[in-house]
ROMAR-865497 format. One line per 5 residues: for each residue y, x, z of C-alpha. Coordinates in Angstrom, 3 decimals. Layout:
<sites>
Y,X,Z | ...;
</sites>
This chain:
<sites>
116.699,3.150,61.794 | 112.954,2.562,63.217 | 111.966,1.709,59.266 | 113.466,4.678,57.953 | 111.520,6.760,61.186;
108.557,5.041,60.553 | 108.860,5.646,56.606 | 109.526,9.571,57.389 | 106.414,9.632,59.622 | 104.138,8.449,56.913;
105.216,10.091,54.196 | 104.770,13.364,56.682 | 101.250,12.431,57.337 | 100.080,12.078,53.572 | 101.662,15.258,52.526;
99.679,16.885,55.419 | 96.805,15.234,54.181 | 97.741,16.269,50.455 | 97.646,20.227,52.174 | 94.161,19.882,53.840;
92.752,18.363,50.262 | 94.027,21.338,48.196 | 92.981,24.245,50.932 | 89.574,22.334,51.197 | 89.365,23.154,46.862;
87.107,25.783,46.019 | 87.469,28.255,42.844 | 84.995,27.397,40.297 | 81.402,29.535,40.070 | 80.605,31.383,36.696;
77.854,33.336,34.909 | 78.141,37.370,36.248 | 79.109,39.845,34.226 | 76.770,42.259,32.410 | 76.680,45.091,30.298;
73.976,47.001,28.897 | 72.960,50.824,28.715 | 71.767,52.646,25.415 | 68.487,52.440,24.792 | 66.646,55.883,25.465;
63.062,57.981,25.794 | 61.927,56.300,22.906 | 58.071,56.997,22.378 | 55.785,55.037,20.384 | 54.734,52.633,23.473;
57.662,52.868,25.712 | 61.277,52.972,26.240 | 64.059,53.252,28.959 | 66.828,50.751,29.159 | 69.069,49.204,31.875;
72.684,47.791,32.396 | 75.655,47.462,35.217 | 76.238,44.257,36.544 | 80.054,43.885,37.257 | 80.850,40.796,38.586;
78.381,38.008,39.721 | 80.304,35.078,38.561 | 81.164,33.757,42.222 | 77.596,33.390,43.421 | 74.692,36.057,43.962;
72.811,37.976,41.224 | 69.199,36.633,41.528 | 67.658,38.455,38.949 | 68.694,41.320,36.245 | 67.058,43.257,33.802;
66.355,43.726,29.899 | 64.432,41.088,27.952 | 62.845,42.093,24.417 | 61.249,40.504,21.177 | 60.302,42.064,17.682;
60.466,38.596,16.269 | 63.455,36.930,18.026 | 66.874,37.835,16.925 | 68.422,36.933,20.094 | 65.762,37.393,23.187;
65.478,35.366,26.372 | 63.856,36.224,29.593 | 61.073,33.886,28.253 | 60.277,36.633,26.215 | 59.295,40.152,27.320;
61.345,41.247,30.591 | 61.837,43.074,33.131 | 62.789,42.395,36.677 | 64.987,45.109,38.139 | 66.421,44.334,41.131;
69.262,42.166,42.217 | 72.909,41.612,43.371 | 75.956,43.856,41.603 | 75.621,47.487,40.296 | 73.809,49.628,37.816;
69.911,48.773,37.062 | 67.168,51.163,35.037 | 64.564,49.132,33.178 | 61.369,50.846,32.172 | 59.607,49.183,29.000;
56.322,49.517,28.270 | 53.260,48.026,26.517 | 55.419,48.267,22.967 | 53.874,48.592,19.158 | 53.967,52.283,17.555;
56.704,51.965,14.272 | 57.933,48.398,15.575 | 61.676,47.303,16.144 | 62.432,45.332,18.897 | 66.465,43.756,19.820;
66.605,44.072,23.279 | 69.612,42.600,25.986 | 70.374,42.785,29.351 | 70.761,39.889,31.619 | 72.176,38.707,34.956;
71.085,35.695,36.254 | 72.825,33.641,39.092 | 73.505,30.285,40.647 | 74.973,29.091,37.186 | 72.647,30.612,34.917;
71.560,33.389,32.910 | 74.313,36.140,30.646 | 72.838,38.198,28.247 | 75.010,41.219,27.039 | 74.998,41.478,23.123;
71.678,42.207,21.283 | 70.858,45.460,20.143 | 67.889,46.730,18.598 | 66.035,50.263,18.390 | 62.417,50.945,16.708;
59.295,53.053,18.344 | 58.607,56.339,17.053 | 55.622,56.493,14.824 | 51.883,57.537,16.338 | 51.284,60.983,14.886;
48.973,64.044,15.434 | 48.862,66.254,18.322 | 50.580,69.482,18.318 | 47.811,72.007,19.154 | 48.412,75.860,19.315;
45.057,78.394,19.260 | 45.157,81.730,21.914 | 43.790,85.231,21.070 | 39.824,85.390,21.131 | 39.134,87.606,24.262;
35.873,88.492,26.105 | 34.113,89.310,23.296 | 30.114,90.043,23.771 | 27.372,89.732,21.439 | 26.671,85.982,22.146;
29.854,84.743,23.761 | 33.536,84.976,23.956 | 36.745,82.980,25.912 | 39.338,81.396,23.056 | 41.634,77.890,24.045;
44.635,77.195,23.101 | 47.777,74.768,24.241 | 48.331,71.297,23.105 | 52.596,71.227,22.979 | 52.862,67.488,21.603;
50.673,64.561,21.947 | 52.091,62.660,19.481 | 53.389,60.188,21.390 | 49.628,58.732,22.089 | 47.440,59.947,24.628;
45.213,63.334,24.319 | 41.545,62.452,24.908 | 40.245,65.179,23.987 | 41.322,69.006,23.481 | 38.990,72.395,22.703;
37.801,74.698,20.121 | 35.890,74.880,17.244 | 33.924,77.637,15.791 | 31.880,78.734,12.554 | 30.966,81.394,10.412;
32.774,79.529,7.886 | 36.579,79.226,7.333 | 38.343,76.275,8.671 | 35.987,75.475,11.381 | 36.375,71.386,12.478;
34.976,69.479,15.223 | 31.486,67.924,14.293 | 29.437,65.792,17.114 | 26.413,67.300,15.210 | 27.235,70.765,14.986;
24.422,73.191,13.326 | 23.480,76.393,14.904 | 26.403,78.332,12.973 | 28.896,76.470,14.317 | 30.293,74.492,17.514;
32.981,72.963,20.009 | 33.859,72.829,23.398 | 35.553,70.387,25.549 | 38.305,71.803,28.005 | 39.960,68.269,29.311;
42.323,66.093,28.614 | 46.211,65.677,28.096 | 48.840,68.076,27.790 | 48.967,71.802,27.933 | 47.178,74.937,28.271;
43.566,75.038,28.150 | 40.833,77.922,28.248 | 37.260,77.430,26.627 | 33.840,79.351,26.808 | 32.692,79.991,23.370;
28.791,80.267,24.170 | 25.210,80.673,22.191 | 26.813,82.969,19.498 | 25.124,85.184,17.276 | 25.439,89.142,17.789;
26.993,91.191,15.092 | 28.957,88.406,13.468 | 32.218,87.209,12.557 | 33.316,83.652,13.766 | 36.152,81.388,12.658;
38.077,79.435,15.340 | 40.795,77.010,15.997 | 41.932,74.668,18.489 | 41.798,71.322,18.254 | 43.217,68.116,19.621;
42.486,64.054,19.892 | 44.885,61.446,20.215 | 44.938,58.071,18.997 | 45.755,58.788,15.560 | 42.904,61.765,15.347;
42.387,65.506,15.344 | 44.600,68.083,14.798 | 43.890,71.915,14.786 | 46.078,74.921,15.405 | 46.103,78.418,13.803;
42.942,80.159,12.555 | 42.042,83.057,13.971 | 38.608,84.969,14.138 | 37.105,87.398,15.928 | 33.129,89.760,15.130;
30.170,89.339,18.308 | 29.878,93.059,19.406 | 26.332,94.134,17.887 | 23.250,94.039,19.717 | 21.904,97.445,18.246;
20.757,100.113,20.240 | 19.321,102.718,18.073 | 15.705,103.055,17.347 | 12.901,105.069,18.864 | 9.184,105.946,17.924;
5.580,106.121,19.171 | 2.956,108.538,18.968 | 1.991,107.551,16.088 | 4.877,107.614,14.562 | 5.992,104.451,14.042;
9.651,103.382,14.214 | 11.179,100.335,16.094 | 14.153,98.916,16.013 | 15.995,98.235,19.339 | 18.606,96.173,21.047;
20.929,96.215,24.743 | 20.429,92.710,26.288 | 23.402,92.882,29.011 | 21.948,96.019,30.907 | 18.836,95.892,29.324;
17.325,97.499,26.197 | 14.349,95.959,24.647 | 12.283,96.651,21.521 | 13.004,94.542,18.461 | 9.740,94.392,17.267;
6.158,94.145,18.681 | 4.237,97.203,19.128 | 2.023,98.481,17.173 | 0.749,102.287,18.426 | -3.330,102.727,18.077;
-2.499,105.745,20.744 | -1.531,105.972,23.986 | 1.484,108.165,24.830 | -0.299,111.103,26.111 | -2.732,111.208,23.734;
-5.354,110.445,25.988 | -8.260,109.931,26.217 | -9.587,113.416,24.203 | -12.854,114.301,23.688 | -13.550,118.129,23.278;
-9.330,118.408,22.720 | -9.194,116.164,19.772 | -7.571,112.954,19.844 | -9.159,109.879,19.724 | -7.813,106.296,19.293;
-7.267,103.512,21.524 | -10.638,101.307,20.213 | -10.041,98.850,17.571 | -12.778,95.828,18.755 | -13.325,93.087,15.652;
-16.619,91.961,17.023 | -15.872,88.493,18.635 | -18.462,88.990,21.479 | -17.873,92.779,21.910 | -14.392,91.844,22.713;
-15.150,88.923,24.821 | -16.947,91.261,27.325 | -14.963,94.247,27.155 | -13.776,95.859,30.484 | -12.005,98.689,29.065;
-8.803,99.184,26.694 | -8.835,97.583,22.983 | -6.545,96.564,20.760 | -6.929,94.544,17.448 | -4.883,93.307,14.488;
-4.624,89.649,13.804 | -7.833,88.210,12.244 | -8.848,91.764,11.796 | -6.333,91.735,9.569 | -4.054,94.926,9.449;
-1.519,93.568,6.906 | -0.525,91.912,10.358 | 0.516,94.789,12.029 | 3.647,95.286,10.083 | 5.333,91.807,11.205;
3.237,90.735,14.069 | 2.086,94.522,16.053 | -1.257,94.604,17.509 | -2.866,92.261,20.546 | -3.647,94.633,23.157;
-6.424,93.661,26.234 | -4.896,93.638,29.615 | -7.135,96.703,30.404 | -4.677,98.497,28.015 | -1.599,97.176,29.194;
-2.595,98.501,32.682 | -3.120,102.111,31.837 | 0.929,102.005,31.466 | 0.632,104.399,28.581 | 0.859,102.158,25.297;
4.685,102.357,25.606 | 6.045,105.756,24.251 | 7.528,108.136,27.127 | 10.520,106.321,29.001 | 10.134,102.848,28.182;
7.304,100.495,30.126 | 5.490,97.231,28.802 | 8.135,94.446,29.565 | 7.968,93.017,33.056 | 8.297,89.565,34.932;
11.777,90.750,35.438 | 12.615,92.271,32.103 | 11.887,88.661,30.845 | 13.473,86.390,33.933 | 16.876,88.955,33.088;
16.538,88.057,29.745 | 16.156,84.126,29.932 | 19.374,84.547,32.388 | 21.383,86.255,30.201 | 20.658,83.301,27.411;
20.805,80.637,29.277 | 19.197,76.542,28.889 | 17.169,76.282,25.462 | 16.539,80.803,25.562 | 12.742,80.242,23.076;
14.497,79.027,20.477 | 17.697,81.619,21.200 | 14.938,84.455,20.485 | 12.615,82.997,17.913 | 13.485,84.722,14.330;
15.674,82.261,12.077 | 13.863,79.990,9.717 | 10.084,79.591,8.827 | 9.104,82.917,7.147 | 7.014,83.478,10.478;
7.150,80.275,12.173 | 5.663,76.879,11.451 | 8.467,74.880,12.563 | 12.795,75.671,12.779 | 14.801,75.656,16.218;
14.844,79.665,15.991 | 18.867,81.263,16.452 | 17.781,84.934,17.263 | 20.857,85.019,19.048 | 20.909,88.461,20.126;
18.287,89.845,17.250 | 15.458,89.814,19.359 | 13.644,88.296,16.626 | 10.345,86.815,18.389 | 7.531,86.153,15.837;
4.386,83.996,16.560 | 1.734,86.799,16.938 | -0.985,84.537,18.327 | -3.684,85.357,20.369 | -7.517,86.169,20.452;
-8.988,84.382,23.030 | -10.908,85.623,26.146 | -15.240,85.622,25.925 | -14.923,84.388,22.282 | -12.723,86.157,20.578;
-11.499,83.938,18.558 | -8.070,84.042,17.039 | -5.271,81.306,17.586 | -1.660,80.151,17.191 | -0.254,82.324,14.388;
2.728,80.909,13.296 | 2.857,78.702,16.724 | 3.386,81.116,19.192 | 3.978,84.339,20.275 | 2.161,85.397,23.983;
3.677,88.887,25.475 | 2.041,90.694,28.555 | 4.244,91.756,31.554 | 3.035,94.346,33.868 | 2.879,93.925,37.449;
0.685,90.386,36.898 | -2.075,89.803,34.504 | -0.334,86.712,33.295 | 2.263,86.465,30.291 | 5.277,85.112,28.975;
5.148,82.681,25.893 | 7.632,81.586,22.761 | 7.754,79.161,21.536 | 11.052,76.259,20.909 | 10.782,77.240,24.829;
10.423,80.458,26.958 | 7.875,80.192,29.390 | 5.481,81.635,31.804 | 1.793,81.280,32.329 | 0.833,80.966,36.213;
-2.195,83.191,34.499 | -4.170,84.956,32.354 | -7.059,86.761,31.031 | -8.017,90.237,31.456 | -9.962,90.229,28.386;
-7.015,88.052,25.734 | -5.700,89.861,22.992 | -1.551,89.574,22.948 | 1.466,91.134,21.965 | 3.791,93.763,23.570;
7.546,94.142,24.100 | 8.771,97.615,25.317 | 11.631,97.627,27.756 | 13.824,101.231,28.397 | 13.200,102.340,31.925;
</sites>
């Protein structure tokens, strides 16, 4: 009976033992489960991805994510990856930095304790690089050197807008040109998508434009609609002297200025008279009679009047200061008249009032923006009375100051002047 107790006892203990074996047996760790989401906001550099991971395989999710290849069939994460994250759940992978026109296979993966699981490969292919999509806006503002146009740029074709604007000519089909002639131009309004508004400056009065919006990406320029639009005119009429000559005129903003230099022999009350009659303001051509004058003269170029019909006369400043060479209601042009006008033009105004081309001029530059038409009329110098820079420059006298205003590929102003130098005239409406 004790052996069969004793038996019983140690045949209880092992199976005890056997129980605390088995319980003490763990359930064997495996890869996690993963699945991946459809591959969306394709562009031609990026994409967005992701996956769920279900399970985690019996040991925590380390790492999850897509990986990516255009050459591997089957990618790894030693390829292209992304790291989103970790443990169980839904992930969003952002992929970047990809080839325009390229397919990739892409997969997502879980990685744990065990390893790495990939879902099954897919594959999708980046969209193409192609021109912006640019639209152009009505012309409005219109005056007779500038105007406001822009435009929107709606697509950037999937690369980046680095530059957006318009473009202008007198010719159809205007395009953007780094070295733009004075005909024609382009602004720069920003970057990127979206609306954009653009000052369309240094136009010429009294003409019809061309103009479209354009837009730079990666792949180039593209331009939207053409539309065009006419520069109000700067014509104001004419008016004449006492001696019957007729000038053109033009409005300058709130100013109205003669087109072209005067050229009266009278002044405007027909003074002085001897014995009732009139008598003319005196023509000097002696060189040293003019150098020592102290009284009103005027002269024609060289003594030349086949002058007077382009370039006017060259008055002293003795007949600038009787303030009667202008007819009745307009004045010699002042230090005002000429600081509004160089406002009103803006950077660069000499050449923006110097007649187009070399028919007067020695040298190009001229726009005549606003048909002011400046000619070179020279000079005859004080005490000799010599005659200079026809077809150089043109020197105007300003009341108010004996001193002057100069054209040339610049507008300027001489600190002084002369009483006794022989210059043009501009007449301003009062």
């Amino acid at each position: 009976m004790k052996t069969y107790s004793a038996f019983v006892k140690i045949g209880l203990i092992g199976f005890l033992f056997t129980v605390l074996i088995t319980c003490k047996k763990e359930t064997p760790k495996v890869l996690p489960n993963i699945a991946a989401s459809e591959v969306t906001n394709i562009t031609a550099n990026s994409a967005t991805a992701g996956g769920t991971v279900s399970t985690d395989g019996g040991d925590p999710v380390t790492a999850r994510g897509v990986c990516w290849s255009s050459t591997i069939a089957n990618p790894t994460v030693l390829d292209s990856k992304t790291s989103d994250g970790t443990g169980l759940g839904i992930f969003t992978s952002s992929i970047t930095g990809l080839k325009a026109g390229t397919t990739y296979n892409i997969r997502a993966y879980a990685t744990n304790y065990v390893g790495t699981a990939y879902y099954s490969q897919a594959a999708f292919k980046t969209k193409d690089l192609a021109l912006a999509t640019v639209t152009t806006s009505p012309i409005t503002s219109i005056t007779i050197i500038s105007a406001i146009g822009g435009g929107e740029v709606v697509s950037d074709g999937y690369s980046q807008i680095i530059a957006r604007g318009v473009c202008w000519s007198v010719n159809p089909n205007p395009i953007f040109n780094p070295n733009f002639s004075s005909i024609e131009g382009q602004t720069s309004s920003g970057e990127g998508l979206g609306g954009f508004s653009s000052s369309i400056k240094d136009l010429r009065n009294n003409t019809k434009y061309y103009v479209r919006s354009y837009a730079e990406n990666g792949t180039g320029i593209s331009y939207g609609t053409q539309t065009s639009f006419t520069t109000l005119s700067s014509s104001a009429g004419t008016v004449s002297d006492v001696d019957g000559n007729i000038y053109n005129t033009i409005m300058v903003g709130s100013q109205v200025w003669f087109k072209e230099n005067l050229r009266t022999t009278k002044f405007n009350d027909y003074s002085p008279k001897i014995n009732d009659k009139l008598t003319f303001i005196p023509n000097v051509t002696n060189n040293t009679e003019w150098g020592k004058l102290t009284t009103p003269a005027y002269c024609w170029y060289n003594n030349d009047v086949s002058y007077k019909g382009s370039y006017g006369a060259l008055y002293n400043w003795f007949a600038v200061n009787t303030g009667k060479l202008c007819p009745t209601g307009w004045h010699v042009s002042s230090d005002d008249d000429w600081k509004a006008l160089s406002a009103y033009l803006g950077d660069d105004s000499g050449n923006k009032v110097r007649e187009i081309g070399m028919s007067h001029w020695s040298f190009t530059g001229g726009t005549d923006l606003i048909g002011f038409t400046a000619l070179p009329g020279g000079m005859r110098n004080d005490y000799t009375g010599i005659f200079t820079d026809i077809q150089n420059y043109g020197f105007f006298w300003i009341t108010g100051n004996i001193t002057d205003y100069y054209v040339s590929s610049q507008l300027g102003r001489d600190t002084y002047a002369i009483k006794q130098v022989g210059e043009s005239i501009r007449c301003v409406k009062n």
